[in-house]
MDTraj code that builds the backbone (N, CA, C; nanometers):
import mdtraj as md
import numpy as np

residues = "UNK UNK UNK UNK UNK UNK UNK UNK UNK UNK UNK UNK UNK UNK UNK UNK UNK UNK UNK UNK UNK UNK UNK UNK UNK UNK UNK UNK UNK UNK UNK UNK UNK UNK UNK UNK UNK UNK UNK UNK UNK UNK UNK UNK UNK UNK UNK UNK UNK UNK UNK UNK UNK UNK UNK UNK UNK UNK UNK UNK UNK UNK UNK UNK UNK UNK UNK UNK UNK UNK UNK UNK UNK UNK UNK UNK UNK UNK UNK UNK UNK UNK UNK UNK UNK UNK UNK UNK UNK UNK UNK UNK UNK UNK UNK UNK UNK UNK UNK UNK UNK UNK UNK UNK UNK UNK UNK UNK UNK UNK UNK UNK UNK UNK UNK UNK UNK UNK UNK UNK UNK UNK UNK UNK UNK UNK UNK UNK UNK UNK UNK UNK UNK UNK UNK UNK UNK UNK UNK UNK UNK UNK UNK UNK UNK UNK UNK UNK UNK UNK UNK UNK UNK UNK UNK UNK UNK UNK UNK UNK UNK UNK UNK UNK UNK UNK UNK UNK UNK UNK UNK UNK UNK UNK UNK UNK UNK UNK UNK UNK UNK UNK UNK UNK UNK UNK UNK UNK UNK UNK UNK UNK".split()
xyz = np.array([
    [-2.0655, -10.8313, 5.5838],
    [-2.0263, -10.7152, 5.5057],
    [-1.8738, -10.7179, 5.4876],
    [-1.8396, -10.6652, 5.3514],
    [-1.6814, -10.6582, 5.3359],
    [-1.6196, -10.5877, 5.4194],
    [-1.5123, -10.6009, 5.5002],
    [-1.4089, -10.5006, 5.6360],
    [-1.3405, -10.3946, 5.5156],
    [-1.3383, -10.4821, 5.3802],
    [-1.2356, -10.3403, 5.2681],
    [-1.3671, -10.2436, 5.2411],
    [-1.4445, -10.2671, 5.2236],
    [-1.5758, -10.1623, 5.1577],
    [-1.5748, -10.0799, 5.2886],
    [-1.6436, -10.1407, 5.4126],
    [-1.6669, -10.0712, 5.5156],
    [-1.5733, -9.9559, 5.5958],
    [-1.4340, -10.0609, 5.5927],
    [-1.3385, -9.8837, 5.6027],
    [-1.3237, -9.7955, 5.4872],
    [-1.3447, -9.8456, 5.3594],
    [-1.3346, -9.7780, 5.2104],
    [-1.4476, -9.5999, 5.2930],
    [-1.5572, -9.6860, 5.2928],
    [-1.6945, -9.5968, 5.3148],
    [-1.6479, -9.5237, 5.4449],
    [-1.6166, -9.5389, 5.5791],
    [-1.6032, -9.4995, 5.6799],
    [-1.4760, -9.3890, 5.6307],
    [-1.3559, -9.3890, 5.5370],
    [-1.2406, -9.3637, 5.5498],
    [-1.2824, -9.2499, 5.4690],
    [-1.4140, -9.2693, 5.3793],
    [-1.4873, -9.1580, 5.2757],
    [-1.5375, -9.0056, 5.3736],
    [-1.5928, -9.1148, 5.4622],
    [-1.6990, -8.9856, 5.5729],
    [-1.6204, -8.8666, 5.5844],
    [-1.4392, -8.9800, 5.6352],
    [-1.3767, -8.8295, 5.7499],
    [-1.3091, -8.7717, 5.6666],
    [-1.2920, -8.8574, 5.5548],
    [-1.2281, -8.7753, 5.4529],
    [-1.2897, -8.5854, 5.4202],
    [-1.4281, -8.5748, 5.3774],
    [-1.5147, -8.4972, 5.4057],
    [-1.6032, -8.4587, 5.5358],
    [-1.5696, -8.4919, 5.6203],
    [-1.6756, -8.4754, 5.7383],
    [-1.5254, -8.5030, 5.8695],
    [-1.4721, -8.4422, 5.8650],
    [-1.3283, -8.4557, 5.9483],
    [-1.4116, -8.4977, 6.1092],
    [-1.3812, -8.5566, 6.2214],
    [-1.4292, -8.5946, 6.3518],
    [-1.4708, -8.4597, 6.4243],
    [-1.3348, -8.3494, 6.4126],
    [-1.3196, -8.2551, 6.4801],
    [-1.4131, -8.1493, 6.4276],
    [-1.5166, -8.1347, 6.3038],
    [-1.6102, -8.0706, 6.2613],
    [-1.7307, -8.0369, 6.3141],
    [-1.7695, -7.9580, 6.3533],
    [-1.9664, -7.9952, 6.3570],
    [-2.0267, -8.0683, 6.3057],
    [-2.0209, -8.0737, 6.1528],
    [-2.1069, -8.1262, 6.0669],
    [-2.0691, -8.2563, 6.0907],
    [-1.9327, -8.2979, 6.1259],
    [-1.9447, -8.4433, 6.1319],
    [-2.0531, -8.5616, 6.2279],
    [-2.0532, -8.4409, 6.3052],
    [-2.1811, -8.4955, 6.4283],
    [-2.3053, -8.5027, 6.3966],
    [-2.3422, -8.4273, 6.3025],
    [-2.4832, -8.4028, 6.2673],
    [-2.4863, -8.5124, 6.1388],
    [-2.4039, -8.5624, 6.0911],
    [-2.3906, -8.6240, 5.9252],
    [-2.3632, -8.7375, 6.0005],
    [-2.2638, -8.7901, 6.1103],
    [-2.2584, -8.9335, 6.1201],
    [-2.3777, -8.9822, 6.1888],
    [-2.3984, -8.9124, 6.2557],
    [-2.5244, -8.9947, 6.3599],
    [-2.6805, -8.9989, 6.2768],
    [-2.6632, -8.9037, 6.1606],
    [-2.7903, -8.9110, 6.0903],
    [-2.7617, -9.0734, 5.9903],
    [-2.6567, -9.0673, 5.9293],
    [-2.6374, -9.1704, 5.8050],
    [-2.6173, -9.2869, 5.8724],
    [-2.5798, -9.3118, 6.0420],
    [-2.6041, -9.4602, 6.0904],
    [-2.7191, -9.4888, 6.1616],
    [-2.7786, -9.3879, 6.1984],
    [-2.9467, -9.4478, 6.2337],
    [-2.9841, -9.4825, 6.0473],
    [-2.9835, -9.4173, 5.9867],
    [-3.0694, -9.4426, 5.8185],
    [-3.0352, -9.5709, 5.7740],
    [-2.9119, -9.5901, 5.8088],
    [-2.8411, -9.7485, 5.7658],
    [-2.8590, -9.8786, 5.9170],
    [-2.8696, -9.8088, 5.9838],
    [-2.9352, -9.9257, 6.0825],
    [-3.0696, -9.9779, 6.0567],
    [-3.1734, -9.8245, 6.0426],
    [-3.3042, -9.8449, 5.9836],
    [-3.2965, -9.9354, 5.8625],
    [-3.2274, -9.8946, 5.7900],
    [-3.2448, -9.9712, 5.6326],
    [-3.2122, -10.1245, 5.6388],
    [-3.1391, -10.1619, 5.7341],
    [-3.0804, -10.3086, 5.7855],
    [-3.1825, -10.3436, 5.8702],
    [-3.2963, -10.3405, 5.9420],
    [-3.3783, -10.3442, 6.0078],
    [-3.4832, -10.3950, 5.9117],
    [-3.5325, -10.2839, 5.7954],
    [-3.6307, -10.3337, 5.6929],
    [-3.5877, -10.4208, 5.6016],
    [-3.4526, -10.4393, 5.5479],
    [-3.4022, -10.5819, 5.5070],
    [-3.4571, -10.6559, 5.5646],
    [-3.3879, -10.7008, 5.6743],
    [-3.4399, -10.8259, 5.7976],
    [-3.5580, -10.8393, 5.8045],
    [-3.6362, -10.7696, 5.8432],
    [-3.8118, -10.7749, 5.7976],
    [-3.8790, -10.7950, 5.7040],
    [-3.8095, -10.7822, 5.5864],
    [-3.8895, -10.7844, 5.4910],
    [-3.7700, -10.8772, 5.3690],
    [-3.7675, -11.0343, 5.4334],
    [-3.6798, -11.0814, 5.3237],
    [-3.6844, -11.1180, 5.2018],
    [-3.8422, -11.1153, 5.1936],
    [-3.9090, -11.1454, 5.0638],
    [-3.8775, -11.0254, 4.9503],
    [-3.7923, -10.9306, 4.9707],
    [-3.7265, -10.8404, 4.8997],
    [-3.6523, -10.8268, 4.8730],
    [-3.5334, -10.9619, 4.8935],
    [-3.4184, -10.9729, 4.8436],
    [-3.3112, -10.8866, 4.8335],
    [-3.3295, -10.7724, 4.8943],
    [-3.2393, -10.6845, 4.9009],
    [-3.0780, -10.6889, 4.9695],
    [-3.0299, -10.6374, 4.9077],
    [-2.8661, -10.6671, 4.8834],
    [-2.8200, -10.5856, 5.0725],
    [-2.7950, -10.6527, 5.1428],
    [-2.8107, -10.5668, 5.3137],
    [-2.6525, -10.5008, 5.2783],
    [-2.5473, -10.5470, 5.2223],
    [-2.4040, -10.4602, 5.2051],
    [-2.4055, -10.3368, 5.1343],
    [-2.5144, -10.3521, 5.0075],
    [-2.5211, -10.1997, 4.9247],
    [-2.5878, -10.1147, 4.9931],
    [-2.7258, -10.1799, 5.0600],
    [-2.8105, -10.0677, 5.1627],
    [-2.6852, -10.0155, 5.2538],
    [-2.6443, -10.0745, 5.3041],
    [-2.5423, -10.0218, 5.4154],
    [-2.4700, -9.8978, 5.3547],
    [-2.3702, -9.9357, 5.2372],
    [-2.3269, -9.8540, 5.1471],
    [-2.3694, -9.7182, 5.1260],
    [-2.4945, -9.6981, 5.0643],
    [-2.5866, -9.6338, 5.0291],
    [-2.6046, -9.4835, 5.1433],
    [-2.6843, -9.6250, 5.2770],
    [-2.6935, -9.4997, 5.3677],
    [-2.6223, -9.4478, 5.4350],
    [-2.4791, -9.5072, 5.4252],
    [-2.3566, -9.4462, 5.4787],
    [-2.3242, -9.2971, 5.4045],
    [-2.3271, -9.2860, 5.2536],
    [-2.3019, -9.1895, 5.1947],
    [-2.3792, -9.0926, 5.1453],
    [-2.6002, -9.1373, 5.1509],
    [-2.6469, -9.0940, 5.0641],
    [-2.6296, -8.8779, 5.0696],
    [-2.6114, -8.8426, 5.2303],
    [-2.6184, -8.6649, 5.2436],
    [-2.4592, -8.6638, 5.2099],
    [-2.3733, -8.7414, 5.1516],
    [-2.2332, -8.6832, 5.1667],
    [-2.2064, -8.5449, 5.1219],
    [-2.3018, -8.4987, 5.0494],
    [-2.3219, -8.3849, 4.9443],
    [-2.3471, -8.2280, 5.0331],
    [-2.3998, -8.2903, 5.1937],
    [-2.4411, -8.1445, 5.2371],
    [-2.3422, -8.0565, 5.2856],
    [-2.2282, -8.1371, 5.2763],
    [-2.1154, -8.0489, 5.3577],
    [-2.0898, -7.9146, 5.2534],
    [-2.1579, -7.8805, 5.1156],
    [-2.1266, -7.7958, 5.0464],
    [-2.3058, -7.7576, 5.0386],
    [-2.3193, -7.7467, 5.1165],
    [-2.4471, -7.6496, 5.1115],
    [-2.4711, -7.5186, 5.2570],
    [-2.5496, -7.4524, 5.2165],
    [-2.5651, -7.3264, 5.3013],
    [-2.6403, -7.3532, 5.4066],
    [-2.6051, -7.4251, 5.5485],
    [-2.6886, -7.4919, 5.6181],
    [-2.5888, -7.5030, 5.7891],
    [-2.5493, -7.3453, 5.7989],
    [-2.5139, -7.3225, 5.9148],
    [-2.5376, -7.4101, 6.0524],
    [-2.6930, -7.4571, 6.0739],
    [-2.7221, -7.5504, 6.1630],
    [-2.6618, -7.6699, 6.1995],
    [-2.6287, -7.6822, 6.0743],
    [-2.5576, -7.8742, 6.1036],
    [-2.4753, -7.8362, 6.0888],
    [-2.3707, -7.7374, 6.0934],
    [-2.1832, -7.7245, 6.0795],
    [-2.1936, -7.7281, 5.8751],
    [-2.2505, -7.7023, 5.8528],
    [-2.1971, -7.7039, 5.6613],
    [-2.1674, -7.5372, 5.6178],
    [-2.1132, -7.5102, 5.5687],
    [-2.1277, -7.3556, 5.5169],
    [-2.0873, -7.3163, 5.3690],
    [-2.1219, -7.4235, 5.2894],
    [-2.1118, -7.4096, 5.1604],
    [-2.2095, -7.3160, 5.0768],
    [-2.1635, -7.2959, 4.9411],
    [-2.2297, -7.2356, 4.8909],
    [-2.4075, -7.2311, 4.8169],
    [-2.4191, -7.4119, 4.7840],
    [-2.5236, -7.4915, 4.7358],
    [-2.6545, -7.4339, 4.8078],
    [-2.7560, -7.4655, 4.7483],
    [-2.8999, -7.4756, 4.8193],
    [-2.8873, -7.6270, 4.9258],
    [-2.9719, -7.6431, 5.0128],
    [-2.9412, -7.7876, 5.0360],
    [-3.0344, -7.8641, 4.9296],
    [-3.0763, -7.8409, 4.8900],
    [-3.1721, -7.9447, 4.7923],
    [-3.0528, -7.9867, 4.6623],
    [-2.9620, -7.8921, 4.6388],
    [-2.8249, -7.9591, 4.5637],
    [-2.7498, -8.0617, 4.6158],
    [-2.7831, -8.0653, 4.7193],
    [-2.6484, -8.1523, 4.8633],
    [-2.6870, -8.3050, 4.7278],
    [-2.8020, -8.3266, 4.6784],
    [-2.8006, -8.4489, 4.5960],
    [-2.7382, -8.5195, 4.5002],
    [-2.7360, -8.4059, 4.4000],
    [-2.6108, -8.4077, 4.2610],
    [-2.5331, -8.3945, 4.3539],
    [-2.4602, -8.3096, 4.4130],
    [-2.3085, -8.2980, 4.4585],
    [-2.2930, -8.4151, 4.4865],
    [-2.3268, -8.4571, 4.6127],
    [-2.3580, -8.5598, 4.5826],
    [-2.2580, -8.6867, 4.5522],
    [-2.3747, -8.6930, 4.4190],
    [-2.3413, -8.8072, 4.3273],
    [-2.2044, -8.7859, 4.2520],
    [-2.1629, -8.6654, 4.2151],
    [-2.0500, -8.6052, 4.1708],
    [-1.9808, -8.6632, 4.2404],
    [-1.9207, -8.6286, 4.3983],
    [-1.8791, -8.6387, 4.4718],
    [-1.8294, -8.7976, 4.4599],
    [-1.9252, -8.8639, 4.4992],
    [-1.9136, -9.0724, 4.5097],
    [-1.8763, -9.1000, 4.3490],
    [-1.8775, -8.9994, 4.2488],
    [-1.8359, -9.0864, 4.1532],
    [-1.7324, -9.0385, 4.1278],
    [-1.6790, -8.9625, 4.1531],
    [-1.4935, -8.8898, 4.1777],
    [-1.4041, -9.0026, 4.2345],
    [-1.4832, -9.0168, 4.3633],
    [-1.4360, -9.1219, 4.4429],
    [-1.4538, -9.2765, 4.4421],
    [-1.4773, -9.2910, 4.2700],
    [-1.5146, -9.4340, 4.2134],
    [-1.6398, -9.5180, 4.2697],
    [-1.7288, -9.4614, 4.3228],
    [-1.8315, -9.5363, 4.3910],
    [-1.9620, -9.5244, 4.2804],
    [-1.9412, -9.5450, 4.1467],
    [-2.0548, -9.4904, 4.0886],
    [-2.1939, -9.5937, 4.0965],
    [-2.1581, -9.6861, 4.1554],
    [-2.2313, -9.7967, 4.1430],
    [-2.3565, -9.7401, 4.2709],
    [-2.2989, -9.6826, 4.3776],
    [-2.3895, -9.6067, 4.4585],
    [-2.4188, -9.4358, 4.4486],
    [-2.3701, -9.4078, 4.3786],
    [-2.3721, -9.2571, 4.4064],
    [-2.5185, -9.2069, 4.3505],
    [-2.5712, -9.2561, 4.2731],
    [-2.6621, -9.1955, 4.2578],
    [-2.7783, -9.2280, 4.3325],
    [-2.7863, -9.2916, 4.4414],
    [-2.8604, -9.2812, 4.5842],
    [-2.8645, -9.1238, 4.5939],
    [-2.7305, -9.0704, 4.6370],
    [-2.7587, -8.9175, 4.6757],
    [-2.8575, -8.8399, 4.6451],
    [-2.8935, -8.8749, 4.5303],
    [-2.9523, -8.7591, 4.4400],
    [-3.0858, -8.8145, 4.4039],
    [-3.1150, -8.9437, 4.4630],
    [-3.2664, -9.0385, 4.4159],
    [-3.3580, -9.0084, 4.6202],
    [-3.2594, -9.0048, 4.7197],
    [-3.3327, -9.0407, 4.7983],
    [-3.3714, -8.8756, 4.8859],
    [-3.3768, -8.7778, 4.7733],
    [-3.4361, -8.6317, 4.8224],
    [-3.5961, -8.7000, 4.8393],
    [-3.6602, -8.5922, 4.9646],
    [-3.8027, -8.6302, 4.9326],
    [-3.8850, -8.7756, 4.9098],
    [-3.9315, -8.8383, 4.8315],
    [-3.9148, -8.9427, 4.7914],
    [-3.9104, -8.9808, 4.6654],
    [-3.8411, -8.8648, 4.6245],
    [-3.7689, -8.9025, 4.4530],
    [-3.7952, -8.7300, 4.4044],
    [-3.7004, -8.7098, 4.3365],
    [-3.8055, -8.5706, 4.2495],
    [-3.7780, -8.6000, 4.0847],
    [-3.8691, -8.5984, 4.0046],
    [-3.8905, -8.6128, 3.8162],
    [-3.8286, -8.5106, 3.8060],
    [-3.7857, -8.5224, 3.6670],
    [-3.7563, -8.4371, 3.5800],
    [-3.8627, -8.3293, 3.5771],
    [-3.9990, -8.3847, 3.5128],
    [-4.0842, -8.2705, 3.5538],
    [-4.0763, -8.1770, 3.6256],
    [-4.0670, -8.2505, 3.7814],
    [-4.1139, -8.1210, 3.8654],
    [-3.9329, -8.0357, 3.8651],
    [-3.8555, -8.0929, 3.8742],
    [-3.7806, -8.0059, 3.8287],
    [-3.7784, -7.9362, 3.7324],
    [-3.8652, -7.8834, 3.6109],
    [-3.8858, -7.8073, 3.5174],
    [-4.0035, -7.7228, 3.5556],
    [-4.0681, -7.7930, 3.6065],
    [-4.1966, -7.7060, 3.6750],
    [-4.1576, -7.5884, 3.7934],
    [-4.0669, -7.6454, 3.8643],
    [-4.0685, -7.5632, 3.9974],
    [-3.9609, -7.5067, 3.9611],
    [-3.8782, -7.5243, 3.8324],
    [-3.7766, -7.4453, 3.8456],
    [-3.6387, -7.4806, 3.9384],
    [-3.6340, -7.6006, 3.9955],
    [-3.5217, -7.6239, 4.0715],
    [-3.4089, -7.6217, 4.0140],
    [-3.2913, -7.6006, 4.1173],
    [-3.1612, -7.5860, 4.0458],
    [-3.1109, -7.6944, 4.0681],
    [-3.1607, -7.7809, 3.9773],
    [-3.1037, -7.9097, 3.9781],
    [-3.0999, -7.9650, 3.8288],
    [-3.0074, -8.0989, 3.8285],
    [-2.9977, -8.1250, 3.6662],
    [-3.1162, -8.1715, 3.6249],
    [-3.1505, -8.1510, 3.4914],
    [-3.2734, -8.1871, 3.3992],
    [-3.2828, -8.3430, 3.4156],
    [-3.3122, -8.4406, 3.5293],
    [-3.3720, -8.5617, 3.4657],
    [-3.3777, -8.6180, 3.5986],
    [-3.4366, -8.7123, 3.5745],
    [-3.5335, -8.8427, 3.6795],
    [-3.4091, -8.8144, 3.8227],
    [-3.5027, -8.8514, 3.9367],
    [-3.3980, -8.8336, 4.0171],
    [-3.4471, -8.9221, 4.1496],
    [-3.5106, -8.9924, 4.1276],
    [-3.6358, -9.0951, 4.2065],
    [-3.5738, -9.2382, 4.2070],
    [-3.6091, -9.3195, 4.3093],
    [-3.5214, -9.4146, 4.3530],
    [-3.5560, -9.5533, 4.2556],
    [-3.4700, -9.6180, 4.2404],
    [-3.4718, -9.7284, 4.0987],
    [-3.4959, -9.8383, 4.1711],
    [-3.3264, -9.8787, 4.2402],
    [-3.3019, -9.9964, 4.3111],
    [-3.4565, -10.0456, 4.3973],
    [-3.4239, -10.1277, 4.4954],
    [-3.4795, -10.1841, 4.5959],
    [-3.3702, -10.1444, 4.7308],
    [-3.2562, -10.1223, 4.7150],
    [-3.1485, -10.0847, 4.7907],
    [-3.1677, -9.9437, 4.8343],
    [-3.2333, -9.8144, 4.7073],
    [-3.2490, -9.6777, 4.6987],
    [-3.3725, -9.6469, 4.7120],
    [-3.4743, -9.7577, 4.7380],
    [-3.6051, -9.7380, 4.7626],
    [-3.6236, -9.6991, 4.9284],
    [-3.5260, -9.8227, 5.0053],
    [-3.5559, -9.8752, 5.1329],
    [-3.4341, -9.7409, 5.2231],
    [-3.3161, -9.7213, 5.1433],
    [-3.2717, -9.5752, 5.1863],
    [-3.3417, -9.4675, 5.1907],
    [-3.4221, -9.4299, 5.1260],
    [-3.5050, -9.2577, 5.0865],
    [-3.6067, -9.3530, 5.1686],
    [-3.6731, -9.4682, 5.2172],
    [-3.7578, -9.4645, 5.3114],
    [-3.6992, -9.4645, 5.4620],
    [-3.5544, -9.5521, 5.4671],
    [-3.5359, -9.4890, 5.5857],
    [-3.5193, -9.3899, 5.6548],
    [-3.4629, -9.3003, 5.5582],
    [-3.3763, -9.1412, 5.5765],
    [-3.4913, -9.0209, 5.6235],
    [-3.6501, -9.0981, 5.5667],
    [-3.7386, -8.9796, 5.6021],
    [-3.8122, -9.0024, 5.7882],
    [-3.7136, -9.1006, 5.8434],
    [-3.7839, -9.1389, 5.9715],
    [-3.6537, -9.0382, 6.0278],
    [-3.5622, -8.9812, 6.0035],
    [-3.4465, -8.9128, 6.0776],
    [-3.4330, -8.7605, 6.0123],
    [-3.4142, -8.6491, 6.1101],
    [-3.3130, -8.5056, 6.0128],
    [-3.2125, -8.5626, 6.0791],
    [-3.1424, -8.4339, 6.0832],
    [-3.0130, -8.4212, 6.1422],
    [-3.0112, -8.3242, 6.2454],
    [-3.1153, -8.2999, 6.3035],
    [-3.1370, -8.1844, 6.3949],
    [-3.1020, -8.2613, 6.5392],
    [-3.0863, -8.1918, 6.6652],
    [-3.0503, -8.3037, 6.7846],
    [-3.1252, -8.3509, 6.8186],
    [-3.2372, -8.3224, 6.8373],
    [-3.3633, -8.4090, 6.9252],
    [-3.3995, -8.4981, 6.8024],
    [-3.3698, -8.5101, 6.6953],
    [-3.4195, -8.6404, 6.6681],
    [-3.3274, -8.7419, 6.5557],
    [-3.2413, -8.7206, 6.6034],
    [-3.0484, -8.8234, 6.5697],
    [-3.1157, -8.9441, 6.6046],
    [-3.1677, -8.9778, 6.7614],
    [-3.1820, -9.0656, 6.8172],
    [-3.3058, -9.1391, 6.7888],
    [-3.4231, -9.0349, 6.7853],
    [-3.5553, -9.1364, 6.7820],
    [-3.6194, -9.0834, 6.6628],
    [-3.6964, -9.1789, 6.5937],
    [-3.7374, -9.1591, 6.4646],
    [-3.8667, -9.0452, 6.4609],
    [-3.8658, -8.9779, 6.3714],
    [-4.0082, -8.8794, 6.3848],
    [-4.1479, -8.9956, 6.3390],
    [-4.2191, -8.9072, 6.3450],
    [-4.3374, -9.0005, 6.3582],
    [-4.3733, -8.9387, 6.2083],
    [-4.4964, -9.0720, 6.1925],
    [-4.5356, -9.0618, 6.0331],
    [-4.6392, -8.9221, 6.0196],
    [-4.6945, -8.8682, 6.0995],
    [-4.7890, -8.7378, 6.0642],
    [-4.6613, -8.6210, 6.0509],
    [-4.5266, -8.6400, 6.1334],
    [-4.4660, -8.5336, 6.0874],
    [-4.3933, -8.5376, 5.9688],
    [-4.3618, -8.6942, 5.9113],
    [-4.3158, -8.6899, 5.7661],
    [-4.3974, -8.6769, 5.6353],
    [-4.5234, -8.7152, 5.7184],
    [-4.6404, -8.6752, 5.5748],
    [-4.6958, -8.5477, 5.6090],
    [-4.6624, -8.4725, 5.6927],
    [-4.6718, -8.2727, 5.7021],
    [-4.5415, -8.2234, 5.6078],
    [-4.4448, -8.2860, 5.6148],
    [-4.3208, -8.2411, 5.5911],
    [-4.3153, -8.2580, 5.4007],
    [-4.3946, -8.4099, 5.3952],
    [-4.4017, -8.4085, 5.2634],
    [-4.5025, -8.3314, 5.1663],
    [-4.5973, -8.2858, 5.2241],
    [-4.7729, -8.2478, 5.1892],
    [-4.7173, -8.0875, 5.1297],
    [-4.5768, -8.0690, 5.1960],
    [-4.5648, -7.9435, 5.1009],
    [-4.5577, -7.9080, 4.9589],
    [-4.4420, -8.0547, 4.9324],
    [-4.4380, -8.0772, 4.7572],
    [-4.5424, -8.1650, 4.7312],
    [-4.6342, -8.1606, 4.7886],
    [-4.7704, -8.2122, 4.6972],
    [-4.8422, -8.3465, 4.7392],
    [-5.0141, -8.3408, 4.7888],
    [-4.9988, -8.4728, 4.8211],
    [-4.9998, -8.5980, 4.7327],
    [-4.9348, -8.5760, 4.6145],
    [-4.8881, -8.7418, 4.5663],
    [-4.7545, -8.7940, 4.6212],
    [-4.6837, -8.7085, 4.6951],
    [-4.5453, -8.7243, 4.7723],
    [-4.5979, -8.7824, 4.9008],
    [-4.7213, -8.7801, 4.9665],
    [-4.7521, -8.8379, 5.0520],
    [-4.8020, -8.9573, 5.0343],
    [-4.8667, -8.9848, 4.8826],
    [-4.9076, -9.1351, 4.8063],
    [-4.7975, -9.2158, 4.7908],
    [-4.7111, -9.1894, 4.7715],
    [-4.5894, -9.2408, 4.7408],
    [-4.4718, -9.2905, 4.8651],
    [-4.5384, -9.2227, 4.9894],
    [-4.4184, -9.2303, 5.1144],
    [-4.5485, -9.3647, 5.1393],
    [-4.6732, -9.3082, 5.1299],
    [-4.7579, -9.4337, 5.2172],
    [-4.7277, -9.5944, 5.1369],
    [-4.7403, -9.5842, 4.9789],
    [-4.6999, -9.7088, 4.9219],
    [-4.5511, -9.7462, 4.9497],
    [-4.4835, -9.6330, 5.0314],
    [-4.3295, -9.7305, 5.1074],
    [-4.3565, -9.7973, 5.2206],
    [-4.4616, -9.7922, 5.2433],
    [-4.5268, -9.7961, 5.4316],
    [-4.6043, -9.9472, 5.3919],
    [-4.6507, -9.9606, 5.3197],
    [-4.7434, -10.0676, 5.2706],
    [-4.6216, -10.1501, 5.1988],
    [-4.5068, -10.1385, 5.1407],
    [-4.3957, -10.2152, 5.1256],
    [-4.3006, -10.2766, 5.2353],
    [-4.2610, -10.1304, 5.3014],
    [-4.1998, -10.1872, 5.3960],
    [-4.2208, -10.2165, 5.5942],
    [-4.3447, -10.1638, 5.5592],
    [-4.3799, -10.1767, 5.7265],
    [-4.3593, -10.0386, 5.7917],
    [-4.3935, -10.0832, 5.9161],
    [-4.3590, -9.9261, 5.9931],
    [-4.3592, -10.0063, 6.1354],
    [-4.4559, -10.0951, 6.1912],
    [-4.4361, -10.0951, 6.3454],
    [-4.2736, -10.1678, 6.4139],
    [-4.2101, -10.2051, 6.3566],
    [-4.0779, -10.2528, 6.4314],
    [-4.0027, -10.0986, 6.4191],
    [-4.0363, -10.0369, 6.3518],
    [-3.9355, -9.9011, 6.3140],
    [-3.9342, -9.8425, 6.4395],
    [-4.0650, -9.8364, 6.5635],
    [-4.0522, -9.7367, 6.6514],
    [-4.0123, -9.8574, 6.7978],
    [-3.9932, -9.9672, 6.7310],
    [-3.9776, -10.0652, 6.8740],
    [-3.8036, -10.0382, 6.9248],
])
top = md.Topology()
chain = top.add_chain()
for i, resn in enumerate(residues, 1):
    res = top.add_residue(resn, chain, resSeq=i)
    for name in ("N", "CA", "C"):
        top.add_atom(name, md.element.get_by_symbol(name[0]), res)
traj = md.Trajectory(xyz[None], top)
């Protein structure tokens, strides 16, 4: 991995997520298990060619967005819904010239949300596709759903009945869609 990208990205975090914060605790330890995970399913799965420096990238920055949402628990106290933390986001990484990743932020909610259902449900979010493209933004929004940011589970990954409870709310084709990541990218090294 590049040493200029990697402090670029690291120098991004504290920029927004200062050491001496709450949120920085709850935001760093979530975005380097997601990017360890995501470097894990690289390695496993090389027949996917996936780029291991952009994944890194990716899951270093994809919540940079929550520090402006209303989410007292993790140290954030912004104004946003957290389901905005996505666009911001992407706003955010492309201010800061990263446009080449920024729109991870905003692809690896859930495991993608359409335009549709954003017109359907009414979300306050922008009108269009918001679901993961890459192979880089696929294997992020699958790592990110094995971690919150809550304390008991920074460290060890939740298990798949609590991410397909978690998903079964927005509908079970969100659970069709986490299982065809499961059938892509594996699952048993994830809990070794």
């Amino acid at each position: 991995m590049n040493d200029l990208i990697k402090t670029r990205i690291e120098s991004l975090i504290r920029k927004y997520y200062p050491e001496d914060e709450p949120a920085y605790r709850y935001y760093y330890y979530h975005v380097k298990a997601v990017a360890k995970l995501a470097l894990k399913i690289i390695d496993k799965n090389p027949e996917l060619m996936a780029d291991a420096s952009l994944a890194w990238q990716m899951a270093m920055i994809h919540d940079i967005g929550i520090r402006f949402t209303k989410a007292p628990e993790i140290g954030c106290n912004g104004n946003l819904r957290y389901i905005e933390h996505g666009y911001k986001g992407r706003e955010i990484m492309e201010a800061e010239g990263f446009a080449n990743i920024a729109p991870v932020c905003e692809r690896h909610i859930g495991v993608g949300i359409t335009r549709e259902e954003v017109m359907q449900l009414n979300l306050p979010l922008p009108r269009r596709d918001m679901v993961p493209v890459t192979i880089e933004e696929e294997i992020v929004c699958y790592a990110d759903k094995f971690y919150s940011k809550s304390s008991e589970i920074l460290i060890n990954p939740k298990s798949i009945e609590k991410i397909e409870k978690g998903l079964k709310k927005y509908g079970d084709h969100k659970v069709i869609i986490f299982r065809q990541m499961m059938d892509k990218f594996g699952t048993k090294y994830i809990y070794q």
